[in-house]
C-alpha positions in Angstrom: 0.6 38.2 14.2 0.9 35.5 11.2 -1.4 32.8 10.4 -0.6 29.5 9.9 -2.9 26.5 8.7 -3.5 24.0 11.8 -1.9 21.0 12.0 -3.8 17.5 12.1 -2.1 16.5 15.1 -3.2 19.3 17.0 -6.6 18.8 17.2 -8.7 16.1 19.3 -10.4 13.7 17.2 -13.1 13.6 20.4 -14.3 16.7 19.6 -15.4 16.2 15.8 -19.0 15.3 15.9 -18.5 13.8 12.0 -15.4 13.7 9.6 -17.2 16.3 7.5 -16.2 18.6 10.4 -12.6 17.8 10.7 -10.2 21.0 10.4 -9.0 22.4 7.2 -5.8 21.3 6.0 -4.1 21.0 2.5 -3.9 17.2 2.5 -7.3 16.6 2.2 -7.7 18.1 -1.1 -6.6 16.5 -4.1 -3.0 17.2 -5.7 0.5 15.0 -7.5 3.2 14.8 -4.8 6.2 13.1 -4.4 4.1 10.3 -2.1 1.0 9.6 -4.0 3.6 9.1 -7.5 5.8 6.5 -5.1 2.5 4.8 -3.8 1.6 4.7 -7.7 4.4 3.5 -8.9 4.7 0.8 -6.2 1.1 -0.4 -6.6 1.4 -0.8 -10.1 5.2 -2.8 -9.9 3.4 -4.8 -7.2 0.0 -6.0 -9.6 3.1 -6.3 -12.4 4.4 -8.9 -10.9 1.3 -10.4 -9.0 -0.1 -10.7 -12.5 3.1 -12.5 -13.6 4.5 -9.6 -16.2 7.8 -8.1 -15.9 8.3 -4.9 -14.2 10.3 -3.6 -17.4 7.4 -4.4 -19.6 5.7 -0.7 -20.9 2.9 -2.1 -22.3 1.6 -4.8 -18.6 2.7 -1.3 -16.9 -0.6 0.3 -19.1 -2.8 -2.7 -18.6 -2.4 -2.3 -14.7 -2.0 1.4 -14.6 -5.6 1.3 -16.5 -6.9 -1.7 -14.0 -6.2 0.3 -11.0 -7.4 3.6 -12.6 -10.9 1.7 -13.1 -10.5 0.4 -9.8 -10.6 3.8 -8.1 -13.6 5.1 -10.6 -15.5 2.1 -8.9 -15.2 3.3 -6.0 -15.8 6.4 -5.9 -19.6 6.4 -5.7 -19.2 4.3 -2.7 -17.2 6.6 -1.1 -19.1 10.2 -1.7 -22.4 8.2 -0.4 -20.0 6.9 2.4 -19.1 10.6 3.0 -22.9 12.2 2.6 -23.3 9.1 5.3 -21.1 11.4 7.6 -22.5 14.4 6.9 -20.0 15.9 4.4 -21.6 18.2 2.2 -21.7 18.1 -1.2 -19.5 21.4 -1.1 -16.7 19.4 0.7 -17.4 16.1 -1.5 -16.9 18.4 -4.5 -13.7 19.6 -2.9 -12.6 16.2 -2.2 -13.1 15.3 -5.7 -11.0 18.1 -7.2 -14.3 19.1 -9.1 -17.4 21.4 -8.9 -21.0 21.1 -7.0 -22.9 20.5 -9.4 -20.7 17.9 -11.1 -20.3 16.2 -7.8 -24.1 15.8 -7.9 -24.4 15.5 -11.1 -22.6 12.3 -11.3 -23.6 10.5 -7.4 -26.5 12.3 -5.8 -28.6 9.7 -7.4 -26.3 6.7 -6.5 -25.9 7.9 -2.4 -29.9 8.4 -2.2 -30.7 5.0 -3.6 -27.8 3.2 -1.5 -29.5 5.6 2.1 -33.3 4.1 0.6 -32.5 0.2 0.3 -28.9 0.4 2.3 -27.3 -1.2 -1.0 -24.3 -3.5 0.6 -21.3 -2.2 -1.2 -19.5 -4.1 -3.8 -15.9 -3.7 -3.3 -13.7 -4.6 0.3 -12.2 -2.2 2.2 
């Protein structure tokens, strides 16, 4: 008898109570594929030439690779308290985050309890 990981599509959204519950698979840890370096790439050509810069210019390439970069570090406190919101535990945060427990909390426990307290409305658009 061999084992094999589940699929996504096999399983009924209905029955998850919570997301932090949703089956195990490989995509929802972090890891460089073939995808997430074509998304890349294409978001960063895209603010290139939003921005006005031509997309064989190295140096606007770094300015936007760097914007986006601090994009996604803003909004990442948002999302772990949007995640302790659905009952993900700090285990499963930490895996989401490619990093350990106690660094997970380290760096957002204090963030998520004060947004839960005064229900802080979140900066950034979805």
């Amino acid at each position: 008898m061999t084992a094999s990981l589940p699929e996504p599509d096999d399983h009924d959204p209905d029955d998850w109570e919570s997301p932090a519950q949703l089956p195990h698979v490989h995509g929802w840890i972090p890891f460089t594929d073939a995808a997430s370096r074509t998304i890349l790439e294409a978001a960063v050509l895209d603010l290139v030439t939003h921005r006005g810069g031509r997309d064989d210019d190295a140096g606007v390439a770094i300015s936007v690779l760097v914007s986006l970069l601090a994009e996604g570090e803003c909004w990442l406190p948002e999302l772990v308290a949007d995640a302790r919101d659905q009952s993900y535990s700090w285990d499963l945060i930490a895996e989401r985050l490619g990093t350990t427990i106690s660094t997970a909390r380290h760096r957002y426990a204090a963030y998520a309890i004060w947004r839960g307290q005064y229900q802080a409305t979140p900066s950034r658009s979805r």
